[in-house]
TORKOL-509381 format. One record per residue (C-alpha): x, y, z. Coordinates in steps of 0.1 Angstrom, whole numbers, plus 2048, in hexadecimal, padded with zeros to 3 digits. Layout:
+-----+-----+-----+
:  c1 :  c2 :  c3 :
+-----+-----+-----+
:   X :   Y :   Z :
...
+-----+-----+-----+
This chain:
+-----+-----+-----+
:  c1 :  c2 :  c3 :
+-----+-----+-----+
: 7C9 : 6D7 : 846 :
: 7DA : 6DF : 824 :
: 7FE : 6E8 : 826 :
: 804 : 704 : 80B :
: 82A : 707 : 805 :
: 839 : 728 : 7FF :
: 837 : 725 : 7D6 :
: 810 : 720 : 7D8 :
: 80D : 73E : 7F0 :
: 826 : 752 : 7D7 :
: 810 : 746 : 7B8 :
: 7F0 : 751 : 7D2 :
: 7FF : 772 : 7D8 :
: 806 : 774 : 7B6 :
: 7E0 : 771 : 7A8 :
: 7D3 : 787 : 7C3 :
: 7ED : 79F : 7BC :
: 7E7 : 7A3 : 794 :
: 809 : 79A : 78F :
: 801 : 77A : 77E :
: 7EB : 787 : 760 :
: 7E5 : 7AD : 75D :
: 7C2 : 7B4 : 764 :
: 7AD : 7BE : 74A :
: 794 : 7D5 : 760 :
: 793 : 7FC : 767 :
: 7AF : 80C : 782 :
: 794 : 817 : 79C :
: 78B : 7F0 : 7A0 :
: 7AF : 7E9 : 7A2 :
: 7B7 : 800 : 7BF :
: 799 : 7F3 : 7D2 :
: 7A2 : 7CC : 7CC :
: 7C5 : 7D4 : 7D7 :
: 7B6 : 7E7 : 7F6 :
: 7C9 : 804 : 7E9 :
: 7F0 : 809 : 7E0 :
: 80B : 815 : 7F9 :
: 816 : 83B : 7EB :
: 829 : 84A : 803 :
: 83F : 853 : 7DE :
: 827 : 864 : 7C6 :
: 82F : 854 : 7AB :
: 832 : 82E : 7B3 :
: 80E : 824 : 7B0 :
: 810 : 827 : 787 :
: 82F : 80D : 786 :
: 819 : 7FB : 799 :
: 7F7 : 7FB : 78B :
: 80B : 7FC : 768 :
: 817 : 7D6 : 773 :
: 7F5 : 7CC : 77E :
: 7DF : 7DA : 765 :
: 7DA : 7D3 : 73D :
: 7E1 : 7F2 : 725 :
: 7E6 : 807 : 749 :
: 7DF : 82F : 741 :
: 7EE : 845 : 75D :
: 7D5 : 861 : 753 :
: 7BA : 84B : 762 :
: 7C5 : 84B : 780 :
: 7D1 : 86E : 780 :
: 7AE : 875 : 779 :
: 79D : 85C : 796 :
: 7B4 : 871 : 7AC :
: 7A6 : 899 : 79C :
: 785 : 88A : 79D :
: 787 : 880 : 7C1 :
: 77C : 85C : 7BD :
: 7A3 : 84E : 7C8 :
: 7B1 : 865 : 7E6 :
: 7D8 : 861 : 7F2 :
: 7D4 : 861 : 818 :
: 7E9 : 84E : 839 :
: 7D3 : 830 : 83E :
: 7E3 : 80D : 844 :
: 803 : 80B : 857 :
: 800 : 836 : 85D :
: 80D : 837 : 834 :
: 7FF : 84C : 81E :
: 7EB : 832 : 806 :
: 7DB : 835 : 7E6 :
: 7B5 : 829 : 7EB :
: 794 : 82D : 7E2 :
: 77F : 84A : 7ED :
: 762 : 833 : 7F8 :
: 781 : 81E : 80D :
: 790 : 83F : 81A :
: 76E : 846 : 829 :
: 767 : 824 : 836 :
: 789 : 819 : 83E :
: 793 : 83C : 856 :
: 780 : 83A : 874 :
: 78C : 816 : 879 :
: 7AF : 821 : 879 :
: 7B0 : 83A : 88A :
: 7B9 : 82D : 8AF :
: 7D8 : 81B : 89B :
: 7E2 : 83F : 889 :
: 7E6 : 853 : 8AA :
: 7F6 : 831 : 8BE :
: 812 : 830 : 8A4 :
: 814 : 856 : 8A6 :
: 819 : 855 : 8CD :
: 833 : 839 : 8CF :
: 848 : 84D : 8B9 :
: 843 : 86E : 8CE :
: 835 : 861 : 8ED :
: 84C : 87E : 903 :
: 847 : 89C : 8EE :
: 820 : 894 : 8ED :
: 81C : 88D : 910 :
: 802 : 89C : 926 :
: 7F0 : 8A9 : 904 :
: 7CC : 8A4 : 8FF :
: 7C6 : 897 : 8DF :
: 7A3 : 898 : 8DB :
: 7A8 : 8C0 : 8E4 :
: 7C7 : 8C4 : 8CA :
: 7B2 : 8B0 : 8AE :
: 796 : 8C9 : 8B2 :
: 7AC : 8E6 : 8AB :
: 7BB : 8D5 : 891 :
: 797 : 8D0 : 87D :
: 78D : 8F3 : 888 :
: 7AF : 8FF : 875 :
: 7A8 : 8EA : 857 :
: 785 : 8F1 : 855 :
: 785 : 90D : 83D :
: 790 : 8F0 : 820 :
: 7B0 : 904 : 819 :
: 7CB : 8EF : 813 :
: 7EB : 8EC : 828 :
: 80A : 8DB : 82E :
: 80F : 8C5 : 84F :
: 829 : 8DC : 85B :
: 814 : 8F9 : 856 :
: 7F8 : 8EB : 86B :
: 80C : 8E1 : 886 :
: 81B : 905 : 883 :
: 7F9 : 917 : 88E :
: 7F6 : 8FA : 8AA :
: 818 : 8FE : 8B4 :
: 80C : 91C : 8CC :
: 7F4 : 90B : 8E0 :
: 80C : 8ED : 8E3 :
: 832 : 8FB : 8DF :
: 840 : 8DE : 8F6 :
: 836 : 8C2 : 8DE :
: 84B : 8CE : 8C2 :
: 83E : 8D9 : 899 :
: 84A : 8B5 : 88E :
: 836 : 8A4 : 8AC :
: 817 : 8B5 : 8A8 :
: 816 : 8B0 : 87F :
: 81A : 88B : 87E :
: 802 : 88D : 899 :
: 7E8 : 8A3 : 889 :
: 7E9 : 890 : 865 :
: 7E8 : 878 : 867 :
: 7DD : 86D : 885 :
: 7C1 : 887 : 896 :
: 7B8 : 89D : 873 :
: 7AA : 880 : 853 :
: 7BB : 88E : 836 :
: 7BE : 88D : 815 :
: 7DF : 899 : 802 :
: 7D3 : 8AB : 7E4 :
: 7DB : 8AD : 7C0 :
: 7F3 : 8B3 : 7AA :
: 806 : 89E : 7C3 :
: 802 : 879 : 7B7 :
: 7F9 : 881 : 796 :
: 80C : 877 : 779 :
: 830 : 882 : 773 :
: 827 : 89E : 78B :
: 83B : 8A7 : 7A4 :
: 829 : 8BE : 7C3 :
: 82D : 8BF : 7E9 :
: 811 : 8B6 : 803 :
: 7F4 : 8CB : 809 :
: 7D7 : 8BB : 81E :
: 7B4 : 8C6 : 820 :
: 79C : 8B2 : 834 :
: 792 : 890 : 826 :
: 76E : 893 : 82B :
: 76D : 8B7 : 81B :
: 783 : 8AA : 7FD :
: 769 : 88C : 7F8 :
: 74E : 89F : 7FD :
: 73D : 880 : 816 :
: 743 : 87F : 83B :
: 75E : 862 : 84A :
: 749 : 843 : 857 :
: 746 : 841 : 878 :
: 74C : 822 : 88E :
: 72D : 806 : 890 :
: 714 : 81A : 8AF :
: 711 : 7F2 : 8B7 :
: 734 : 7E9 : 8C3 :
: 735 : 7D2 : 8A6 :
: 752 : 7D4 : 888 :
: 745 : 7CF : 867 :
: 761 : 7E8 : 85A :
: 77D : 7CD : 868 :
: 76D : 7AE : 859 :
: 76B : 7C0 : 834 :
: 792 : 7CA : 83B :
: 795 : 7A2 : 843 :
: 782 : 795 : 824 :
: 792 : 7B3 : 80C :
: 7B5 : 7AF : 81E :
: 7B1 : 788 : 814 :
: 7A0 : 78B : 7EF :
: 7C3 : 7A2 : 7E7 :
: 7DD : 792 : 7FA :
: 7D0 : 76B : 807 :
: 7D5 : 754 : 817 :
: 7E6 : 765 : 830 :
: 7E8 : 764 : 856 :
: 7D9 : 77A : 86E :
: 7FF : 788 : 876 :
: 7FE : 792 : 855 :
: 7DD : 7A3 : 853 :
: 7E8 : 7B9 : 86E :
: 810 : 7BC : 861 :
: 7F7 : 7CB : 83F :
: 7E5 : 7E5 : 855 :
: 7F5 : 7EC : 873 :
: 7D2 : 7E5 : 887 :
: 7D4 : 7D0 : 8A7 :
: 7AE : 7CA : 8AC :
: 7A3 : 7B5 : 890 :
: 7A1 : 793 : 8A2 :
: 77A : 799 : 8A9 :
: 775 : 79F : 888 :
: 78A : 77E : 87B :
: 775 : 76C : 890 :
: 755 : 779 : 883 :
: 75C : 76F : 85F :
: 774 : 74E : 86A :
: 751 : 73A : 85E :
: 754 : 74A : 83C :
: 774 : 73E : 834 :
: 78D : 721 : 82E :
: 7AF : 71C : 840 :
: 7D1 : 70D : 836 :
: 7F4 : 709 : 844 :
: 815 : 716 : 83A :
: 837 : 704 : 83D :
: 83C : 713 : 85B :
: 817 : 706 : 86F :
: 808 : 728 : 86D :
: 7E5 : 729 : 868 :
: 7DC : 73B : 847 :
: 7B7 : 748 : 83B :
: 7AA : 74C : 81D :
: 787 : 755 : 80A :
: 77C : 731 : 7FD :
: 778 : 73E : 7D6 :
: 795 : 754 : 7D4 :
: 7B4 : 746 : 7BC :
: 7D0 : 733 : 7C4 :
: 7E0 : 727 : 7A9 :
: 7F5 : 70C : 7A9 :
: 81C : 70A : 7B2 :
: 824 : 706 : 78C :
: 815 : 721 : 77F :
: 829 : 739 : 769 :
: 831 : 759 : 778 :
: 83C : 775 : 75E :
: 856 : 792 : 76A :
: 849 : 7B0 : 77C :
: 856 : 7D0 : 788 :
: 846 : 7D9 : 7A9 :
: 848 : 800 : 7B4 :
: 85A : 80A : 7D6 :
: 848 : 7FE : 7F1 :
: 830 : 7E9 : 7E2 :
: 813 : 7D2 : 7FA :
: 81B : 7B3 : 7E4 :
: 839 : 7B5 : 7F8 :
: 831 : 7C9 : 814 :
: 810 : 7BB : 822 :
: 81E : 79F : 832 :
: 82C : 794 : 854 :
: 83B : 77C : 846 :
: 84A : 789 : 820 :
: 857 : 765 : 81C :
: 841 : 75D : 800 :
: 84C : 779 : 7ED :
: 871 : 77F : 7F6 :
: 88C : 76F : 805 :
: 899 : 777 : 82B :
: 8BB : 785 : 81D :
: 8AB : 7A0 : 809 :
: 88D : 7A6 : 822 :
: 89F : 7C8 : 82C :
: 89C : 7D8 : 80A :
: 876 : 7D3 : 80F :
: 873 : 7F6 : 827 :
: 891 : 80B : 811 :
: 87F : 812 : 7F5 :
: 891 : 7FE : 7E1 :
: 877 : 7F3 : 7BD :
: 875 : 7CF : 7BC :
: 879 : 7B8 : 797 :
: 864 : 798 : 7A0 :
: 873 : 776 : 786 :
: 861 : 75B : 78D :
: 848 : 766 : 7A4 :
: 866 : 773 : 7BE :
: 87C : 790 : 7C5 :
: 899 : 78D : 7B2 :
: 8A6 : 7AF : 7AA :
: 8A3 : 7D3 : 7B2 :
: 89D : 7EA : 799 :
: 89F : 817 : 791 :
: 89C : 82F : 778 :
: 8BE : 847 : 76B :
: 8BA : 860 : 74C :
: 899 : 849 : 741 :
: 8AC : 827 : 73F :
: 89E : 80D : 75A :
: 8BD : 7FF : 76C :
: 8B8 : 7DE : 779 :
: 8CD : 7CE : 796 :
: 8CA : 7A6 : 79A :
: 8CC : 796 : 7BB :
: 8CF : 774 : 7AF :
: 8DD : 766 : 790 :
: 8C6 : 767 : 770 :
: 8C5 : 74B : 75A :
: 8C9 : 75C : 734 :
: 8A1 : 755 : 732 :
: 89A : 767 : 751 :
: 8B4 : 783 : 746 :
: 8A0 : 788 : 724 :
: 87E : 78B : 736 :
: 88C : 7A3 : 74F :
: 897 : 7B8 : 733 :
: 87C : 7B5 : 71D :
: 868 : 7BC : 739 :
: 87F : 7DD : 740 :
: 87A : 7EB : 721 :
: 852 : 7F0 : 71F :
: 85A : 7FD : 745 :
: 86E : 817 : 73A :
: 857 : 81D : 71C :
: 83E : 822 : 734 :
: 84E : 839 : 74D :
: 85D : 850 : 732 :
: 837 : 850 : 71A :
: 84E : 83E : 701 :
: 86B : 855 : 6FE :
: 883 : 83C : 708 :
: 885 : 811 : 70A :
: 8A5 : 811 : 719 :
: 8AF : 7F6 : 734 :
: 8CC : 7EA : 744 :
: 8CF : 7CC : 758 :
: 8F1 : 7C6 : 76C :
: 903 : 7A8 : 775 :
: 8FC : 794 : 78D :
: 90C : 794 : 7B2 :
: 923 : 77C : 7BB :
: 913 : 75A : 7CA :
+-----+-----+-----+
C-alpha cells in the first residue's frame, strides 16, 4: 500500500481545499465542494472564500444567504456552519442524534428526567408562527414547563439540538453586524428536512463520506468523524469501501480516498494564504498534522486566523484600524516575508473595499 508522507497529504489537502489555485467557479459551488464553511463568527466565511475563490465578491454570497439558497445553521460538530440549503435539508436529520448527545454530556444533570421528544414539540409549536427569536427567548417561554433545567440548558438544547434552525439575515452578511434570530429551517427554505431512509439503509452517510473525501482526502475514518462529530458512519464506509482507493500515512493508519480526486505531488508550489478563524482546512482533521505542527495545535480551537507559507501554519494573523497585523511563528526567509506581505496587502484591500493596503508583519519569535 502506498505510503503518502505528510507533504503529499499537505499538497492533497491543499488541492481539495482551493488553497493551491483559486477556483475560478461561482461561490454556491464552492460552499457545497467544501461541505460548507465553519461560521460560528459571521464574518469569517468571506476571508475564507476570498482565499479560495478567483475575483471573490462578498455581495454574492450576501445575496445566496437573502435569497435563501446558503443558510447559517449548527450542523457538523453542533457549530453553526455555512452550507447549502439543499445540504441543510439533507444533511439535518442525520445529525440529529449527534446534536442532542453533545447537548446532554454537557448538561446531563440539569436535563435529567426531561422528555425530549415532549420539550421538542413545544419547542416547534412555539416557533411555528415563523416569527423569529433568539435562543434565550425560546428557552424563556419553555422555562415554565421545565424551570429545573435552567434557560441556558434548555436553549442549547432546543437549537440546536431538538428545534432545526436557521439564523437569519442580516447576521452573516457582509460587513453587517446583527445578533441571532432563528426561525425554523424548513419554514425559512420553504421545503421540508429529509427524513431518515424508511429502509434502515444510509445513503445520507455514504454522500457525507464521498463529499467529506472529494474536500478534505485522503483521510482516515478518525478524521471523518473528528469533521462531523457523527459516531455511526462505519456502515456507510463500508458500503462505499469498493468505490475507493486506500493509502497509508507515516504513522500506518489507513487513509481513503476517491480514486480521481487530486493529489499533487510533494513539490508542488504552495502560494501564501490567510485562512479565517476556525477554518476546516485545519479543523476537519483528527489528526491536523498535515497542516500544522503539534506545538501550535492549541491555537487551532482559540480563534486564532491562521497565515499558511508553504502549504503550513506558520503565523497567526488580525485586523487593528484596517492594517492586517501578521504574527510569525517560525522564522521567514526574506522571500517568504515578501509573499506574506504582499499577500497582506490585497487582504486588507479586501477587508476594508480598498480603503486601506496596510500590513504589518512582526518579527519573528525566538528559536
Amino acid at each position: 500500500m502506498t505510503v503518502l508522507d505528510t507533504r503529499a497529504l499537505n499538497r492533497a489537502t491543499l488541492a481539495r481545499q482551493l488553497l493551491l489555485t483559486r477556483a475560478d467557479i461561482p461561490v454556491l459551488d464552492a460552499v457545497a465542494h467544501l461541505c460548507g464553511l465553519q461560521a460560528q463568527e459571521p464574518q469569517e466565511p468571506f476571508a475564507g472564500l476570498w482565499s479560495r475563490l478567483r475575483a471573490f465578491d462578498p455581495a454574492a454570497l450576501s445575496d445566496l444567504l437573502t435569497g435563501r439558497r446558503v443558510v447559517r445553521t449548527h450542523l457538523m460538530r453542533r457549530t453553526v456552519h455555512l452550507v447549502t440549503a439543499d445540504d441543510a435539508l439533507a444533511w439535518r436529520a442525520r445529525h440529529n442524534a449527534m446534536l442532542r448527545q453533545r447537548v446532554l454530556g454537557t448538561y446531563r444533570r440539569e436535563l435529567d428526567g426531561i422528555d425530549l421528544d415532549e420539550l421538542a414539540a413545544a419547542g416547534l409549536a412555539v416557533m411555528a408562527d415563523d416569527r423569529p427569536r433568539s435562543t434565550p427567548e425560546l428557552a424563556r417561554t419553555l422555562a415554565g414547563r421545565w424551570p429545573q433545567a435552567g434557560v441556558r440548558a434548555l436553549g442549547e438544547l432546543l437549537i440546536p439540538a431538538l428545534v432545526p434552525a436557521a439564523q437569519l439575515p442580516p447576521r452573516g452578511l457582509w460587513r453587517r453586524k446583527a445578533g441571532v434570530r432563528n426561525v425554523l429551517l424548513s419554514s425559512w427554505l420553504g421545503r421540508e428536512i429529509d427524513p431518515p431512509a424508511p429502509d434502515g439503509s444510509d445513503p445520507v452517510g455514504e454522500a457525507l463520506v464521498r463529499r467529506y473525501l472529494a474536500a478534505f482526502g485522503p483521510a482516515a475514518t478518525s478524521d471523518l468523524r473528528a469533521w462531523c462529530g457523527l459516531t455511526g458512519l462505519p456502515h456507510a464506509v463500508a458500503a462505499v469501501r469498493e468505490e475507493l482507493v486506500a493509502f497509508r500515512d507515516e504513522r500506518g493508519r489507513e487513509l481513503l480516498d476517491l480514486p480521481g480526486a487530486p493529489r499533487p505531488g510533494p513539490g508542488t508550489p504552495a502560494p501564501v494564504r490567510f485562512l479565517p478563524a476556525f477554518d476546516n482546512a485545519v479543523l476537519g482533521y483528527h489528526d491536523r498534522g498535515r497542516i500544522i505542527d503539534d506545538a501550535h495545535r492549541g491555537l487551532s480551537v482559540t480563534g486564532a486566523r491562521f497565515v499558511l507559507v508553504d502549504g503550513r501554519v506558520s503565523a497567526t494573523w488580525d485586523v487593528e484600524d484596517g492594517t492586517v497585523l501578521v504574527t510569525p511563528l517560525r522564522r521567514f526567509s526574506r522571500a517568504e516575508r515578501s509573499e506574506v506581505a504582499e499577500e497582506g496587502e490585497a487582504l486588507a484591500a479586501f477587508l476594508s473595499e480598498g480603503e486601506s493596503r496596510g500590513v504589518r508583519v512582526a518579527m519573528a519569535p525566538p528559536s
